[in-house]
N, C-alpha and C positions, 0 to 999 in steps of 0.2 A: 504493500500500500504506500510503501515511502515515497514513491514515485509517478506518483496518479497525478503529480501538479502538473508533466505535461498536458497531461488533457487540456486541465483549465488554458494552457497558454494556447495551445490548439483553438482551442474556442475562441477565445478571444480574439485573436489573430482571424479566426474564420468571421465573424463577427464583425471587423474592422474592413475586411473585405467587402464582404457586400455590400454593406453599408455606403462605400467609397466609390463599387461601381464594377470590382476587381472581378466580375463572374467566375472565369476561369480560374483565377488564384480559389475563391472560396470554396471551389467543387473537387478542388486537387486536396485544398486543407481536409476536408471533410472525408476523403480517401484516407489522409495522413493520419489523423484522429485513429480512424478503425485498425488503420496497421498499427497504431502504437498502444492503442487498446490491446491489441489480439497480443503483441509482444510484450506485455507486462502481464497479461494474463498469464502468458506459458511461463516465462521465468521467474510464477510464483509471489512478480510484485504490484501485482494490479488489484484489483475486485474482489479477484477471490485466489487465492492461491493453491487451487485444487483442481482437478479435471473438466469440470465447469467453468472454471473462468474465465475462456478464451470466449463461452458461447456468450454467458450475461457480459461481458464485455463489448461484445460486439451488439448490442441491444437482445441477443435471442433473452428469452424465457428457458431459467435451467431452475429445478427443485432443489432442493435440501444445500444449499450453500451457505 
């Protein structure tokens, strides 16, 4: 979990995008998000640090987390 602040910067940065006009930047960020989601899932330091957290990470629906 120590490491879920990129997300927030992810956001934010996607956030400042659109905002600004950037489409293309904001739809690559929003890529980025889920790949960095999905990679703190697997190495344990994201969401959940169990076989699940790749999927709730990535917005799926996982039970027993």
């Amino acid at each position: 979990m120590r490491n879920e602040w990129i997300l927030d910067v992810l956001a934010d940065l996607q956030t400042f995008a659109r905002d600004n006009g950037l489409s293309v930047l904001a739809e690559q960020l929003d890529d980025t998000r889920l790949v960095a989601a999905t990679e703190l899932a697997l190495t344990g330091e994201g969401i959940c640090g169990n076989e699940c957290g790749a999927t709730r990470a990535v917005g799926g629906l996982a039970r027993g987390c």
